[in-house]
C-alpha positions as CSV (number, residue, x, y, z in Angstrom):
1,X,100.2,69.3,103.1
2,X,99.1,69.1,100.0
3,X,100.1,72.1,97.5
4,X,98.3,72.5,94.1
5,X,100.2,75.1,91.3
6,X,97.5,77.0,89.3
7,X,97.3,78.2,85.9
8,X,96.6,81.5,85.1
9,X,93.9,79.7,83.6
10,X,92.7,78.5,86.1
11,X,92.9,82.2,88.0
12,X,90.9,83.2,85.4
13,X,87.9,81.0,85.6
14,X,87.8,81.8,89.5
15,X,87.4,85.3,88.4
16,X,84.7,84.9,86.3
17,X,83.2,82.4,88.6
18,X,83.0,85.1,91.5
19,X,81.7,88.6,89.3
20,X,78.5,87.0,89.3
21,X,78.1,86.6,92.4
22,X,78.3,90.0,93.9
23,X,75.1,91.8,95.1
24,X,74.6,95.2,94.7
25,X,77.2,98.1,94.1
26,X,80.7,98.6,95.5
27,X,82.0,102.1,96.6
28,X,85.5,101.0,96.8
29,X,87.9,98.1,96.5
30,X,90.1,97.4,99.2
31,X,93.0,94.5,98.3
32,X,95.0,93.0,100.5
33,X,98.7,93.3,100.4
34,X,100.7,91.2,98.8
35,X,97.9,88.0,98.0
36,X,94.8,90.5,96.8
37,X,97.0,92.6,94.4
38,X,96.6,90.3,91.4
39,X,93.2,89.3,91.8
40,X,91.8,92.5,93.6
41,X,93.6,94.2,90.4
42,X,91.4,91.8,88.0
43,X,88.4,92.0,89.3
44,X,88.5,95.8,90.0
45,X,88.9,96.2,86.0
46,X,85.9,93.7,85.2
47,X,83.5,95.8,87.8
48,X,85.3,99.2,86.5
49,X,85.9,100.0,90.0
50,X,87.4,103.2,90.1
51,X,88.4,103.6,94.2
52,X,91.0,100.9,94.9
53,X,92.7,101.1,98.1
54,X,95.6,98.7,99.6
55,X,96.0,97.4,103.4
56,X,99.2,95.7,104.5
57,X,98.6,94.0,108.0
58,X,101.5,92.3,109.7
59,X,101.2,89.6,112.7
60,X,104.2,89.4,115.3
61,X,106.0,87.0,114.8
62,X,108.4,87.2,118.0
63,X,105.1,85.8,119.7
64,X,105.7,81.9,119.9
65,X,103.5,79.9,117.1
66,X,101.0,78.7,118.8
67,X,100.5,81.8,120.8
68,X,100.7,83.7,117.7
69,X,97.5,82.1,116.4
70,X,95.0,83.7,118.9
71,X,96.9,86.5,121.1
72,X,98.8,88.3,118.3
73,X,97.3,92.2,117.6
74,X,97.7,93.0,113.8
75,X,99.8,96.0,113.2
76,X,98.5,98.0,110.3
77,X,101.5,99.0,108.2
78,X,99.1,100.6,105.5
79,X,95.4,101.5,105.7
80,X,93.2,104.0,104.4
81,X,91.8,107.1,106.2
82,X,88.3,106.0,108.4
83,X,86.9,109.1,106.4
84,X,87.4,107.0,102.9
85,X,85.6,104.1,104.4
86,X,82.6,105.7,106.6
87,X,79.4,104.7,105.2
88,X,80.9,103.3,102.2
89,X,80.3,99.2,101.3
90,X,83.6,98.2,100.4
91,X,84.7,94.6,98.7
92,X,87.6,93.5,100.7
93,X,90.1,90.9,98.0
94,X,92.7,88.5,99.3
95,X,93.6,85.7,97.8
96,X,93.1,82.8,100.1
97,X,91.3,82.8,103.3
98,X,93.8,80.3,105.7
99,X,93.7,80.7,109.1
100,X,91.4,83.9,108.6
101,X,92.8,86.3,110.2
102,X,94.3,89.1,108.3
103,X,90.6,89.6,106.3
104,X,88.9,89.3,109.4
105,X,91.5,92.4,111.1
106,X,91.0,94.0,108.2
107,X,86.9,93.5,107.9
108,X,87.0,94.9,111.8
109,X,89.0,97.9,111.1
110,X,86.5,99.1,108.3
111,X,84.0,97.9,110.2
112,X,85.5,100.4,113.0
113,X,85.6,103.1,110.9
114,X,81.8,103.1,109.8
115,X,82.2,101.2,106.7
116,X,80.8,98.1,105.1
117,X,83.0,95.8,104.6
118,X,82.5,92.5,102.4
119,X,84.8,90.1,102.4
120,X,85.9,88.2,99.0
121,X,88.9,85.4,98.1
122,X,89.8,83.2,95.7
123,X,89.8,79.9,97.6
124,X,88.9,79.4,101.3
125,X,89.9,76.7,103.6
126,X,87.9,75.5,106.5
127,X,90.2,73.6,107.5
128,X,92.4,76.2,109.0
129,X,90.4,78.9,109.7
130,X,90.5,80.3,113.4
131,X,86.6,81.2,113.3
132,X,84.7,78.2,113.5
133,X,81.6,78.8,110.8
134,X,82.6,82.3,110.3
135,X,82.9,82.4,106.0
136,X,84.1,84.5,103.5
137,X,81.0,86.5,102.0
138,X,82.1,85.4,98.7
139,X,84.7,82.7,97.4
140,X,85.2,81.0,94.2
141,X,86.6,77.4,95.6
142,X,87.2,75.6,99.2
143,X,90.6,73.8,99.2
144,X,92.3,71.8,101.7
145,X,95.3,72.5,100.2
146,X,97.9,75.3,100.0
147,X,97.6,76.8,96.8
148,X,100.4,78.6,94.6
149,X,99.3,81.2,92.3
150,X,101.2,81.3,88.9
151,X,102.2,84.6,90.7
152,X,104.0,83.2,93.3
153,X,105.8,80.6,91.1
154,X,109.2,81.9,90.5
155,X,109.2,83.8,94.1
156,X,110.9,82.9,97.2
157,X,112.8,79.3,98.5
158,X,110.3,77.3,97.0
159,X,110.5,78.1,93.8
160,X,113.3,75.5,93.4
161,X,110.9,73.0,94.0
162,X,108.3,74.2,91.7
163,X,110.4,74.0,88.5
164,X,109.3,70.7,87.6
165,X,105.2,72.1,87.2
């Protein structure tokens, strides 16, 4: 696969690509753990977002791989309350939307509780997603490739091979 190393530059002009996109007002941010922090954190400051919540979703992985990709149930390690959410539009931030679905379990759950969710990333990838024409409300790129954030640089095995950037 393909892998393309961004700037924080480049982060940056994804950011400022996106603000103007969003219609109407926000009650609440929620960013998804550990991809949405940075830019969720960014874009919270530019739209002075004061209610900023965090979900951390984790997907089985005893489940064999390809089973994994449609039978898996997401357990919700952190959520807020449904009370936070009811009746409240909230801008959901990840960083990349892959195979889809963590912001999709995610969209559901608010969507569960009574909110209104509205789903937002940096770069989305058709290519991989696991729900056919089903989009991102709002995303600053499509990519084919698998995208390293200058946040994700010097972390894990990899990193070794990203020196040379």
């Amino acid at each position: 696969m393909r892998r393309e190393v961004l700037s924080w530059n480049e982060v940056d002009r994804l950011i400022d690509h996106l603000l103007p996109q969003f219609e109407g007002d926000f009650a609440a941010m929620l960013m998804i753990t550990r991809g949405g922090i940075i830019p969720g954190g960014l874009m919270c400051e530019a739209m002075h977002l004061d209610y900023i919540f965090t979900a951390s979703v984790d997907f089985p992985a005893q489940i064999e791989a390809e089973k994994r990709k449609l039978l898996a149930w997401p357990k919700f390690i952190q959520f807020p309350e449904e009370n936070q959410l009811r009746a409240k539009r909230i801008l959901v931030v990840d960083d990349v939307w892959g195979s889809g679905r963590t912001i999709t379990a995610v969209k559901n759950r608010i969507s569960s509780a009574g909110g209104l969710p509205v789903t937002c990333v940096l770069h989305f990838n058709p290519y991989r997603s696991l729900f056919g024409t089903v989009r991102p409300d709002y995303y600053a790129a499509i990519t084919d490739a698998h995208i390293v954030y200058p946040w994700e640089i010097d972390r894990g095995p990899e990193s070794v091979l990203l020196k040379d950037f």
